[in-house]
C-alpha positions, 0 to 999 in steps of 0.5 A: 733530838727525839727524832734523830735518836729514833732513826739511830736505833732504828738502823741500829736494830736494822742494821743486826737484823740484816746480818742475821738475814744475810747470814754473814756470820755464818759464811764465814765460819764456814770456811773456819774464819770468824767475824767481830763487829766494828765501827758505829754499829759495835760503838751504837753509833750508827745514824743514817750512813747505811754501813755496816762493818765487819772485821773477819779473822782467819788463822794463818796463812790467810788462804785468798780462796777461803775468802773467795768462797765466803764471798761467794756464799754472801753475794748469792743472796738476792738482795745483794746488788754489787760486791767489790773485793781488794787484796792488800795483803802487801799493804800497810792494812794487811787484809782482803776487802769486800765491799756488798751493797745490799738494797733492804725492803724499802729501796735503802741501800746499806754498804756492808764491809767484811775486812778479812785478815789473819789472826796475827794481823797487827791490826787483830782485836784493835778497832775491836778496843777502838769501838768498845773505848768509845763506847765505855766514853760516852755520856749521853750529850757526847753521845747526842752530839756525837749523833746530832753532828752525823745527822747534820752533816751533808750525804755528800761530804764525808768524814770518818766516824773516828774524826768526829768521834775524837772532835767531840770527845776529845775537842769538845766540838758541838757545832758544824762550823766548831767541827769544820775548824777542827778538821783543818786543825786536825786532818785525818792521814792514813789509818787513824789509831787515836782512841779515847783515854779510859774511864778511871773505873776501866780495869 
């Protein structure tokens, strides 16, 4: 487990000290947007899925060239190899996506998301809350199980964070075969919008 929780802090540090190289923050406040950190890296628990997650927020109307411009900025980086974009303003997301690969020092390739969205997106602040909820839930066997089951679980074969987050919180799963029937049990459809209830000392 020692070696498993070294690897997680390891890109846990990694993965920060690419957003402060890239600059990521400030192409986006450049064009008057500002950024807010999500997934397993707000949550501390990013493992060995090389990923990093940003949800952008810009007041609205949300101007597609403002978001153009930022992306611009970011690709221009050397280290950036591919950088993908997707409108889904008219979709149940509400957001423009961009999706940068960017290859580190040791040849490792780390996905970087940048969701950008209005401010007065129904989806504004809300994997923010997910992401802290989580945070403020866990123990530290969740928070080793929870790593455990990433660390064990084939590159090949994904399951969202929020899945596994809520089959070893919720379903107290421990194991890869317990994790595997509670998938079936459970399929993840669409946007998941499960968080964990909050601790009695949370306000």
């Amino acid at each position: 487990m020692k070696t498993i929780l070294a690897l997680a802090a390891g890109n846990q540090q990694r993965a920060r000290e690419i957003i402060r190289e890239m600059g990521l923050h400030e192409a986006w406040q450049a064009v008057g947007a500002r950024t807010e950190e999500v997934g397993s890296l707000r949550s501390g628990l990013l493992c060995k899925h090389l990923d990093i997650d940003l949800h952008v927020y810009s007041p609205t109307p949300l101007r597609v060239e403002r978001s153009f411009a930022a992306a611009a900025r970011i690709a221009a980086h050397p280290r950036i190899r591919r950088m993908e974009y997707a409108n889904l303003l008219d979709a149940e997301d509400r957001c423009l996506e961009w999706h940068a690969q960017y290859e580190d020092h040791d040849g490792r390739l780390w996905q970087i998301d940048m969701i950008h969205m209005a401010e007065g997106s129904p989806w504004a602040g809300y994997f923010e809350r997910v992401a802290d909820r989580i945070a403020a839930t866990l123990t530290e066997e969740t928070h080793e199980a929870i790593l455990r089951l990433k660390y064990e679980t084939p590159d090949e074969e994904h399951i969202p964070g929020i899945a596994l987050y809520r089959a070893v919180i919720e379903g107290s799963v421990r194991s890869r075969a317990e994790l595997k029937a509670w998938l079936q049990a459970n399929p993840v459809e669409g946007i998941v919008t499960w968080m964990p209830e909050p601790n009695r000392t949370e306000p």
